[in-house]
ROMIZA-833811 format. One record per residue (C-alpha): residue in three letters; x, y, z. Coordinates in Angstrom, 3 decimals. Each point is the difference from the previous one (the first is absolute). Example, Ala and Ser with C-alpha at 12.3 -4.5 7.8 and 13.67 -1.06 7.14 Angstrom:
+-----+----------+----------+----------+
| res |       px |       py |       pz |
+-----+----------+----------+----------+
| ALA |   12.300 |   -4.500 |    7.800 |
| SER |    1.370 |    3.440 |   -0.660 |
+-----+----------+----------+----------+
This chain:
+-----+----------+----------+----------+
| res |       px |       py |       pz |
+-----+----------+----------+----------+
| UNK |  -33.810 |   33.211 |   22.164 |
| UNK |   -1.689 |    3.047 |   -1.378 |
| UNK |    0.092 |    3.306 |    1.430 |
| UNK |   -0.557 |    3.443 |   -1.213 |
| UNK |    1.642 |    3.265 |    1.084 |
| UNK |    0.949 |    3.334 |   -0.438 |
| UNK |    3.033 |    0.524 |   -1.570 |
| UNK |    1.186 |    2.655 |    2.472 |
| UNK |   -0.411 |   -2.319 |    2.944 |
| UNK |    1.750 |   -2.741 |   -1.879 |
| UNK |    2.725 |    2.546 |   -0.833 |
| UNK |    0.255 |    1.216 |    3.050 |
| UNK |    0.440 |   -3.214 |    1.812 |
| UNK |    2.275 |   -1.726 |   -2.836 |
| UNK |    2.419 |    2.636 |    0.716 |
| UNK |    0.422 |   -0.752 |    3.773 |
| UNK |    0.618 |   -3.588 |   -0.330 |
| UNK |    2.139 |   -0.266 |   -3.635 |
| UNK |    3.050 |    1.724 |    1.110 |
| UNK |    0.508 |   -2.600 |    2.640 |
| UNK |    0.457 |   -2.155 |   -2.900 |
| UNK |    3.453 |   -0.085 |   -1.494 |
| UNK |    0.920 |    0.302 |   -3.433 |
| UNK |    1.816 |   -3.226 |   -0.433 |
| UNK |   -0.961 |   -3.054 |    1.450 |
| UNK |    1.465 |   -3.276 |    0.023 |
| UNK |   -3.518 |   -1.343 |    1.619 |
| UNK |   -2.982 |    0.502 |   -2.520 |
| UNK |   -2.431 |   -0.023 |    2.634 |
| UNK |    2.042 |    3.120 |    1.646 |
| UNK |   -1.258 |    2.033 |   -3.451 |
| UNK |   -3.566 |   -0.256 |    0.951 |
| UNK |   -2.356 |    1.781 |    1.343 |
| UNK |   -2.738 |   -2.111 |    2.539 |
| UNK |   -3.238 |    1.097 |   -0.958 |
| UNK |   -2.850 |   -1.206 |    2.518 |
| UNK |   -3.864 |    1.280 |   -0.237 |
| UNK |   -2.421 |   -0.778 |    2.308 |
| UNK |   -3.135 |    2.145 |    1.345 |
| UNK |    0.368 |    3.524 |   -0.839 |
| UNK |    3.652 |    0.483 |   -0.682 |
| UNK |    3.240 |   -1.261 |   -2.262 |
| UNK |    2.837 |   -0.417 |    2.208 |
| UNK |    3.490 |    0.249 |   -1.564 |
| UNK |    3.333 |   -1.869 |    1.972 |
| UNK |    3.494 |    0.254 |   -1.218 |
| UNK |    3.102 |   -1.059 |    1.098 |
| UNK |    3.751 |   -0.694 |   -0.227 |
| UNK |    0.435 |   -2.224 |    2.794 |
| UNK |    1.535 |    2.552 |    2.337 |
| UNK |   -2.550 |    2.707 |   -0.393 |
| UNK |   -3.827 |   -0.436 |   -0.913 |
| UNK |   -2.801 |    2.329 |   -0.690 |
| UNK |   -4.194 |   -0.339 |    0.262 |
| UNK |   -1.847 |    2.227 |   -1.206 |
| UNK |   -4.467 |   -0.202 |    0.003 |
| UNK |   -1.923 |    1.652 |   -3.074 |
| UNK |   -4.271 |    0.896 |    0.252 |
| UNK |   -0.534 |   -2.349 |   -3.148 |
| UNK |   -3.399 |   -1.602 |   -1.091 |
| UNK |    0.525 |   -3.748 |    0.109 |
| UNK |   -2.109 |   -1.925 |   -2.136 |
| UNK |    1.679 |   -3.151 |    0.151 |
| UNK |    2.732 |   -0.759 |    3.152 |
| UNK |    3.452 |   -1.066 |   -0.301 |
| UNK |    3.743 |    0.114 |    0.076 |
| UNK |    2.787 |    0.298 |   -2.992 |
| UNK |    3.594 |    1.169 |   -0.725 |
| UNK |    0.778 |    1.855 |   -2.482 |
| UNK |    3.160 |    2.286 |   -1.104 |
| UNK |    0.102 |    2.923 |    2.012 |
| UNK |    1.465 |    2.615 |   -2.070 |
| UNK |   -1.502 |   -1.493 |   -2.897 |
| UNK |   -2.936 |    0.344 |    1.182 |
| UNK |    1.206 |    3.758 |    1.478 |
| UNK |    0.824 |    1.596 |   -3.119 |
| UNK |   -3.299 |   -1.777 |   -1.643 |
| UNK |   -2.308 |    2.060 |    2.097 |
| UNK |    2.233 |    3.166 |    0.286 |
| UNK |   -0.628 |    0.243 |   -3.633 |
| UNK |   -4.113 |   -0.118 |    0.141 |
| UNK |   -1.902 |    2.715 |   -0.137 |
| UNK |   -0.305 |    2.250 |    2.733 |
| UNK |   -3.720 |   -0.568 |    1.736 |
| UNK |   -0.014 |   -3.783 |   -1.371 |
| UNK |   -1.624 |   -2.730 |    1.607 |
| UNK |    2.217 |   -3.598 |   -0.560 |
| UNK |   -1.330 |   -3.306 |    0.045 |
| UNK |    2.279 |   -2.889 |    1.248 |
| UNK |   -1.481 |   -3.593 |   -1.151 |
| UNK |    2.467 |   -3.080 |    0.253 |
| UNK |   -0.884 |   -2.993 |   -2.808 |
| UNK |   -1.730 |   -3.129 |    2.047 |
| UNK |    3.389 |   -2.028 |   -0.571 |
| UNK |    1.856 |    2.868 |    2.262 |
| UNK |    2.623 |    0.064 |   -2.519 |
| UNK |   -0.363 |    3.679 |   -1.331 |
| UNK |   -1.725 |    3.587 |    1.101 |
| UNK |   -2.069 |    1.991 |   -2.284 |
| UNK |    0.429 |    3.946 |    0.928 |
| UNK |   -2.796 |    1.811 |   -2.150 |
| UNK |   -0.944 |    4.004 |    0.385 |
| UNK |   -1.634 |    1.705 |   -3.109 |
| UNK |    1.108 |   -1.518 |   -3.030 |
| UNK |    3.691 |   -0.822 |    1.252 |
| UNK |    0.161 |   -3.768 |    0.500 |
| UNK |    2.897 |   -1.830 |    2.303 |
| UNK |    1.111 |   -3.736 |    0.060 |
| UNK |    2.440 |   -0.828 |    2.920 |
| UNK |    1.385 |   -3.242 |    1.076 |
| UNK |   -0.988 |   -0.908 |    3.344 |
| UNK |    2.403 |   -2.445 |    2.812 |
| UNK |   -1.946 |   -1.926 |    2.932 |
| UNK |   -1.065 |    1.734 |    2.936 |
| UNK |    1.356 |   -2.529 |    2.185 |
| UNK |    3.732 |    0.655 |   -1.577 |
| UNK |    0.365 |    3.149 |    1.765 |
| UNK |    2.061 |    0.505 |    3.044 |
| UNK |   -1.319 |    1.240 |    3.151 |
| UNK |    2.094 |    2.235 |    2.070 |
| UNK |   -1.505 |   -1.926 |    3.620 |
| UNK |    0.306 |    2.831 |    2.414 |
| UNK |   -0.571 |   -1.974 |    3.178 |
| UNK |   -0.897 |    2.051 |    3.274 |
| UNK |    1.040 |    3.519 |    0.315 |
| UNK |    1.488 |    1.214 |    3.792 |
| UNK |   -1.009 |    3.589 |    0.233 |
| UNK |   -2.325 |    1.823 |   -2.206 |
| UNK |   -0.632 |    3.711 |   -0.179 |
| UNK |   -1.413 |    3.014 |   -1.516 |
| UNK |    1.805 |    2.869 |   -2.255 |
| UNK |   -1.257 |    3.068 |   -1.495 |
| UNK |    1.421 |   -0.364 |   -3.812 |
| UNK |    1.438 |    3.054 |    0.563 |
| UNK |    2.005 |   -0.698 |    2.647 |
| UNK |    1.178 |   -3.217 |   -1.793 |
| UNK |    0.523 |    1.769 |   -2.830 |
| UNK |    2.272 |    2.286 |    1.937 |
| UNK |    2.432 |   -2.907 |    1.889 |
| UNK |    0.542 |   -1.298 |   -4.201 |
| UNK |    0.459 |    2.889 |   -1.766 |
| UNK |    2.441 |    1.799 |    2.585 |
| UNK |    2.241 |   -3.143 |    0.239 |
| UNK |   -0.441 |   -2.096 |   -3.194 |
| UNK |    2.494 |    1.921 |   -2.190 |
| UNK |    2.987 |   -1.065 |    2.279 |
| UNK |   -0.669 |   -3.596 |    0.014 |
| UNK |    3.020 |   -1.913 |   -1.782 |
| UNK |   -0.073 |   -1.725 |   -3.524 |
| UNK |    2.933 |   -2.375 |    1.061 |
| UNK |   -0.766 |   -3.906 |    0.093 |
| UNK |    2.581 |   -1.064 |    1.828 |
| UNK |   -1.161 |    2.050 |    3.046 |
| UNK |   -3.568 |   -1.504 |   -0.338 |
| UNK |   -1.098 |    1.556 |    3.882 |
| UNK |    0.059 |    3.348 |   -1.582 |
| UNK |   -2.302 |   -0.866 |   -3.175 |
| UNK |   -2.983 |    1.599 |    2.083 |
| UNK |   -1.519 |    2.247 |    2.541 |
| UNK |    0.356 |   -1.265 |    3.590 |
| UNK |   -2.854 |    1.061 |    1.821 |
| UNK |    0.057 |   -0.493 |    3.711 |
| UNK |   -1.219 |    1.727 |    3.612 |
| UNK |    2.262 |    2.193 |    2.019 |
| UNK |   -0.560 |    1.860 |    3.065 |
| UNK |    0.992 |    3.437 |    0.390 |
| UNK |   -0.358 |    2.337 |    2.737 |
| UNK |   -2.604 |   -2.655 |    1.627 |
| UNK |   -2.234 |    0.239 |   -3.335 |
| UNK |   -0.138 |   -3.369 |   -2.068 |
| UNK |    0.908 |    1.379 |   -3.631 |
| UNK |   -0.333 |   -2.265 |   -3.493 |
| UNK |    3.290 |    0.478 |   -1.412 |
| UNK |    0.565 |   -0.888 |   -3.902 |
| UNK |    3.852 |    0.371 |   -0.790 |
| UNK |    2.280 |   -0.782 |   -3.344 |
| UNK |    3.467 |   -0.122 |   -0.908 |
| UNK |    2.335 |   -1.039 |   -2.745 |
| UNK |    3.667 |    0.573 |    2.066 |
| UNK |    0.046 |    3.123 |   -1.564 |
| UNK |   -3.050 |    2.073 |    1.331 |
| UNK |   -2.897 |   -0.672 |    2.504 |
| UNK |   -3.641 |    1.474 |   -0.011 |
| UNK |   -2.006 |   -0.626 |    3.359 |
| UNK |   -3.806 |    1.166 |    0.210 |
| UNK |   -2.148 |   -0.473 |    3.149 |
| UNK |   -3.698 |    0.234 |    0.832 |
| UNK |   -1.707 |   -0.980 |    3.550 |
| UNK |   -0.123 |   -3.259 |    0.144 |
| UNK |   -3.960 |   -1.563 |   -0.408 |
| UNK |   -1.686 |   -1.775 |    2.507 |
| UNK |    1.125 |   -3.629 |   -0.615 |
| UNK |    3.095 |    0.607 |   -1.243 |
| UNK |    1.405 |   -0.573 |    3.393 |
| UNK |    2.768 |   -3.027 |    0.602 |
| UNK |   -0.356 |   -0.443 |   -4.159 |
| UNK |    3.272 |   -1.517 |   -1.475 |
| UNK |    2.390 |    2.549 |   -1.812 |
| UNK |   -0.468 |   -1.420 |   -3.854 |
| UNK |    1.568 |    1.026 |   -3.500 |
| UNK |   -2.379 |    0.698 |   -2.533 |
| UNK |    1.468 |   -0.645 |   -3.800 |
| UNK |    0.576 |    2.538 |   -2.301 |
| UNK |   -2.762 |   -1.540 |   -2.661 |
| UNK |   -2.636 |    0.111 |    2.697 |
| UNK |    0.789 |    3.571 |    0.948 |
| UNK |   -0.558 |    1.370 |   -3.469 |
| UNK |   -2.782 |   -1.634 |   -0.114 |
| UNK |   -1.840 |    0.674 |    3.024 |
| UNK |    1.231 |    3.574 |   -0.721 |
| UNK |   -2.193 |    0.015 |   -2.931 |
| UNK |   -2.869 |   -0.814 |    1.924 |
| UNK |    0.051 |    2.421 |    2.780 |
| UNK |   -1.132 |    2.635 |   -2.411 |
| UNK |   -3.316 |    0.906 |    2.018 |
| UNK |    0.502 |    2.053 |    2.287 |
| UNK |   -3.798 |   -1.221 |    1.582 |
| UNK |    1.043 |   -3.633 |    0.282 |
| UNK |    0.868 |   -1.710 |    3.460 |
| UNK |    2.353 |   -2.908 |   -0.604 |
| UNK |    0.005 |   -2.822 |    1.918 |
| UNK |    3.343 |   -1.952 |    0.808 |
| UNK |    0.449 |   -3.665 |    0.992 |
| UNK |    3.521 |   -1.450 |    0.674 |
| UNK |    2.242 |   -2.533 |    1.474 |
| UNK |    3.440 |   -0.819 |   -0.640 |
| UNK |   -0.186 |   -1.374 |   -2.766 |
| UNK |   -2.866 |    1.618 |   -2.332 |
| UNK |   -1.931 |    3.423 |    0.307 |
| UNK |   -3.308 |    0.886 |   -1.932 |
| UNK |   -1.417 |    3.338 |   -0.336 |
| UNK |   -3.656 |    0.389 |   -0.699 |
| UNK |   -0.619 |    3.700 |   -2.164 |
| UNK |   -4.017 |    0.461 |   -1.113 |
| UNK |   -0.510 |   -3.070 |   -2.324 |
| UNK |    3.438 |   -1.341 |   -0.234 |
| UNK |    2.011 |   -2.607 |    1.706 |
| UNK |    3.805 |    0.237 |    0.152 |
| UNK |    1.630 |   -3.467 |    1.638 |
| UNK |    3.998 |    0.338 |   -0.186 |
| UNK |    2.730 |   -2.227 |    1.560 |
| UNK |    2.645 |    1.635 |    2.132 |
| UNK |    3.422 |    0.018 |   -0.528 |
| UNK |    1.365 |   -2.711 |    2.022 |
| UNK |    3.411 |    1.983 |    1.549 |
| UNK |    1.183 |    2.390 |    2.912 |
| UNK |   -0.014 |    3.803 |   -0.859 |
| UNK |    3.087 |    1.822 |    1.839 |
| UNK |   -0.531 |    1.746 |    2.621 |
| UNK |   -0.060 |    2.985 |   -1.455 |
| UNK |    0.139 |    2.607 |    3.012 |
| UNK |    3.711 |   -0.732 |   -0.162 |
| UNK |    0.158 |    1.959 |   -3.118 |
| UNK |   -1.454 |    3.354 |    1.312 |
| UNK |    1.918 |    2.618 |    1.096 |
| UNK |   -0.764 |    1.322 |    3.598 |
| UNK |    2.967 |    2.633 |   -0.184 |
| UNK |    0.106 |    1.941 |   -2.975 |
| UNK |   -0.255 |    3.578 |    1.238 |
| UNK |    0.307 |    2.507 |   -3.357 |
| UNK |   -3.085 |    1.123 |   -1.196 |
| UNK |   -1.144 |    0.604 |   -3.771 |
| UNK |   -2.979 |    1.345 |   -0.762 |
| UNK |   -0.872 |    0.590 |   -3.167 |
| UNK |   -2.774 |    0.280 |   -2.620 |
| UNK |   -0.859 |   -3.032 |   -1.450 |
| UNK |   -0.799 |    0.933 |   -3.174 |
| UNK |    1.961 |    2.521 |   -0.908 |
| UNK |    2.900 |   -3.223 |    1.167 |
| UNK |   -1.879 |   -2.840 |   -2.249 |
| UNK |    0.161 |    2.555 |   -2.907 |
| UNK |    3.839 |    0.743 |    0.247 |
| UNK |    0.853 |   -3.639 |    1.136 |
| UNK |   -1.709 |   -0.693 |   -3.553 |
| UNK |    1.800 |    2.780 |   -1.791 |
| UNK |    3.560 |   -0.876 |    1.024 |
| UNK |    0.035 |   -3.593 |   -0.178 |
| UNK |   -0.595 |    0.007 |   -3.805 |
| UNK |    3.287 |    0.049 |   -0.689 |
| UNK |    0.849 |   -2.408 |    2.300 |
| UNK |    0.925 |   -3.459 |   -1.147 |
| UNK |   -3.519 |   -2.418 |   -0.100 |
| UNK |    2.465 |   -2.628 |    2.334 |
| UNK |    1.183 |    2.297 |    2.794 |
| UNK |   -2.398 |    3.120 |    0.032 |
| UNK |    1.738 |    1.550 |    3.215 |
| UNK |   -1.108 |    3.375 |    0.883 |
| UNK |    2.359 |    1.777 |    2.430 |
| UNK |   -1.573 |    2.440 |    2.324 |
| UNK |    2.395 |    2.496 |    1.573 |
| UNK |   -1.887 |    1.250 |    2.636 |
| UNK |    0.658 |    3.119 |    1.989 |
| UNK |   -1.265 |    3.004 |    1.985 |
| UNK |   -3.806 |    1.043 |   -1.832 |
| UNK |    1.129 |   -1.857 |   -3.089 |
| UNK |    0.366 |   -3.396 |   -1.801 |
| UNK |    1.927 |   -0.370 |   -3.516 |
| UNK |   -0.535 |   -3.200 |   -1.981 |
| UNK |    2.393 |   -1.053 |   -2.116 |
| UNK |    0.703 |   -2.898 |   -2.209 |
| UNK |    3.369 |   -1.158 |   -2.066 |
| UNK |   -0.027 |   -1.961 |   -3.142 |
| UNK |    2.931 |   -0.720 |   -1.272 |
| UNK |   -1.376 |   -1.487 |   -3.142 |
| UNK |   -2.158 |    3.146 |   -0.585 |
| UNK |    0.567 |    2.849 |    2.332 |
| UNK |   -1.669 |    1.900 |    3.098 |
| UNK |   -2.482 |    1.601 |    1.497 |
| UNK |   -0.808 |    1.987 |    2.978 |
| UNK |   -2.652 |    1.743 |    1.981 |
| UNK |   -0.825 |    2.129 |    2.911 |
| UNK |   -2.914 |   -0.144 |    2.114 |
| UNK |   -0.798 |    2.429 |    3.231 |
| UNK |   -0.467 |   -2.295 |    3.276 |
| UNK |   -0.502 |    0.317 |    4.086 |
| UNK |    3.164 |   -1.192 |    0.930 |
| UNK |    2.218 |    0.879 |    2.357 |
| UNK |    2.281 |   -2.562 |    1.229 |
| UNK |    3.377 |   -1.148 |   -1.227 |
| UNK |    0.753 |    0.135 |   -3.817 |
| UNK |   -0.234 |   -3.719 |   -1.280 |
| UNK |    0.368 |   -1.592 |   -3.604 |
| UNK |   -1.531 |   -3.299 |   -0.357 |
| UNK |   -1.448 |   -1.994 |   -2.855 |
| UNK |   -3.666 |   -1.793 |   -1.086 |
| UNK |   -0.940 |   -1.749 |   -2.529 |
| UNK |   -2.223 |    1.658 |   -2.223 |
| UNK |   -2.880 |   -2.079 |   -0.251 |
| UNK |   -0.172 |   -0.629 |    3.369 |
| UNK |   -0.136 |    3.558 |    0.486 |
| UNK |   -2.676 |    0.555 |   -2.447 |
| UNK |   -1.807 |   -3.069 |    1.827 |
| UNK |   -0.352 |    1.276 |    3.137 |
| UNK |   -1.383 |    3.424 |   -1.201 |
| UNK |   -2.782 |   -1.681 |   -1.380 |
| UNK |   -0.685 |   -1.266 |    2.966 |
| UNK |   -0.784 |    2.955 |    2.269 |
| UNK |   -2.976 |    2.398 |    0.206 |
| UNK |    1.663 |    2.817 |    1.626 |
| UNK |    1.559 |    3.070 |   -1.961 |
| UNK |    3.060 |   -0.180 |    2.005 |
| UNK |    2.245 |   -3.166 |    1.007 |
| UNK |    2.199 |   -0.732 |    2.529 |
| UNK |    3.426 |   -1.521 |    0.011 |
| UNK |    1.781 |   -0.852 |    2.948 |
| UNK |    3.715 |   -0.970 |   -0.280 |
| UNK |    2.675 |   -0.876 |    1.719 |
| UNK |    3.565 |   -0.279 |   -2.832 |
| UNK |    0.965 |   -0.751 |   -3.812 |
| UNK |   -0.102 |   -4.111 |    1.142 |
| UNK |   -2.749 |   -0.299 |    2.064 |
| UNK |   -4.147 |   -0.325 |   -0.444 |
| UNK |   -1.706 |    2.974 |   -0.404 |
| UNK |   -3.988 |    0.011 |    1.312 |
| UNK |   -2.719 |    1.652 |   -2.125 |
| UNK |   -3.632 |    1.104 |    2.103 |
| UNK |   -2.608 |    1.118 |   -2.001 |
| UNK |   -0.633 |    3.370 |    1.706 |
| UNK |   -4.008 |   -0.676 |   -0.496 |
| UNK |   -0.594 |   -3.386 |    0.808 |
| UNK |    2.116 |   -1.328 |    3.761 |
| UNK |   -0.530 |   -3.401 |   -0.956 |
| UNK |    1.951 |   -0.578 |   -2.997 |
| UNK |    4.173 |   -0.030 |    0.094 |
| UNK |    2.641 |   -1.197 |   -2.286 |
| UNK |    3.598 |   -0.706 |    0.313 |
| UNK |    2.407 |    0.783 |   -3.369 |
| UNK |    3.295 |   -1.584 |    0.242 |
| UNK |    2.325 |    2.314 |   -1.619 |
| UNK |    2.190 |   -0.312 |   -3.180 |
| UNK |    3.765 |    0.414 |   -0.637 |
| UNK |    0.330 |    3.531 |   -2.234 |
+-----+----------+----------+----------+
């Protein structure tokens, strides 16, 4: 194989597929990068057995062929080149070892077999359809934060996207939840999304995939089936497996009855939320809000340290409440919404309070509240 490139390309495309590839591995082969070059382009595959990545590179090929090399090896090699470089790829005729030359800067890499590396088979795909990257971009990034870091409740370790009708309009629903808080986003559901199975995507492949979605010009195409999903963004190909467990039904967990109304300005709320729960204690960080007519007060006890308190001017008019948060979930949900004002609609001190992002209808959250 010999193929030269510019090193922006190869940058660009390295850093797609090497995060995929972890750290540590057990499996050598799992390390490397698959380098194949044929025609006009370089295309680069990695993977970690649940999740892989392809990504194609304009390259000039002057000799065809297929290698592995280490993929952040080979990463921080060419982030170090010179900007504007052109790199030249040449493997030795034994296949044993890569040569990376640009300039003066010369690279030796040890190479493993082609045929040694795994291929993630995706078999046939159900229901395919298309998605704006923005809209994509907007069912992640409005439910991603909630979705739970806890093993043991492995059906949670991802986003579960599925279709739901509402008001006679077929809607594509992404929802997560760690037991403590939920996040639900919708969109209208695109054509050939209809009958698709409701599937959990992991939490890997949703950080990655919301890396790609970064242009805003890109339509990505999505193929799934219970079992695997692959999104197609521009150049790159993103194959994951699913998690293989049931997601709760989840409307069980929002509140139809909670009738006091809180609206209040959401920055002005992150910024105190912030303030106040300093002094709490890193394990607990409970903020109690005492909410009543035109006004919430924050207030936070540490015995260890001492208190703090703050008053905010609100619409409110209902019932004087105290209830408890968490702090960071708080803080999590106000980064979430694009209006200047949120809502919160509660019903007591023990039960779920809802949170609707006064600018955007199709985004809601559910806090369970804190003993304060």
């Amino acid at each position: 194989m010999r193929v030269i490139l510019e090193r922006s390309n190869l940058l660009k495309s390295l850093n797609h597929v090497h995060r995929v590839v972890e750290r540590r591995n057990t499996i050598p082969i799992l390390s490397n990068v698959l380098l194949s070059a044929e025609g006009a382009s370089l295309e680069m595959k990695a993977t970690d057995l649940d999740l892989e990545v392809t990504e194609a590179t304009p390259a000039k090929v002057e000799r065809g062929g297929a290698t592995t090399v280490p993929a952040h090896l080979l990463y921080d090699i060419v982030r170090k080149l010179a900007d504007g470089a052109e790199v030249m790829l040449k493997t030795d005729e034994d296949g044993n070892a890569m040569t990376v030359t640009s300039g003066r800067s010369s690279f030796r890499l040890q190479c493993l077999p082609q045929s040694d590396f795994p291929e993630l088979s995706a078999g046939s795909f159900s229901h395919i359809f298309r998605l704006d990257s923005v809209a994509l971009k907007g069912l992640i990034e409005k439910t991603q934060f909630a979705i739970s870091t806890e093993e043991t409740r492995y059906y949670l370790n991802g986003i579960y996207l599925h279709t739901h009708e509402v008001g006679g309009k077929l809607k594509l629903r992404s929802v997560a939840t760690d037991g403590h808080r939920l996040a639900r986003a919708e969109i209208d559901a695109p054509a050939g999304s209809e009958g698709m199975p409701g599937i959990i995507i992991p939490r890997k492949t949703v950080s990655e995939l919301q890396k790609l979605v970064d242009d805003p010009d890109v339509a990505v195409t999505t193929e799934l089936s219970d079992t695997k999903i692959r999104f197609t963004i521009g150049s790159v190909v993103l194959t994951s497996k699913l998690i293989d467990g049931t997601f709760p039904d989840y409307q069980r967990v929002i509140p139809t009855g909670n009738d006091k109304r809180l609206i209040i300005d959401r920055q002005s709320f992150a910024a105190a939320v912030d303030r106040v729960s300093t002094i709490s204690s890193e394990r607990g960080r409970a903020v109690k809000l005492s909410i009543s007519d035109g006004q919430v007060t924050l207030a936070v006890n540490n015995p260890d340290s001492g208190s703090a308190t703050e008053e905010l001017a609100a619409d409110y008019s209902s019932d004087p409440i105290e209830i408890g948060f968490n702090a960071k979930y708080l803080l999590d949900v106000a980064a979430q919404l694009t209006g200047t004002e949120a809502k919160f609609m509660l019903a007591d001190a023990g039960s779920p309070t809802l949170i609707h992002d006064m600018a955007d209808e199709t985004a809601l959250y559910v806090l369970m509240p804190m003993r304060v």
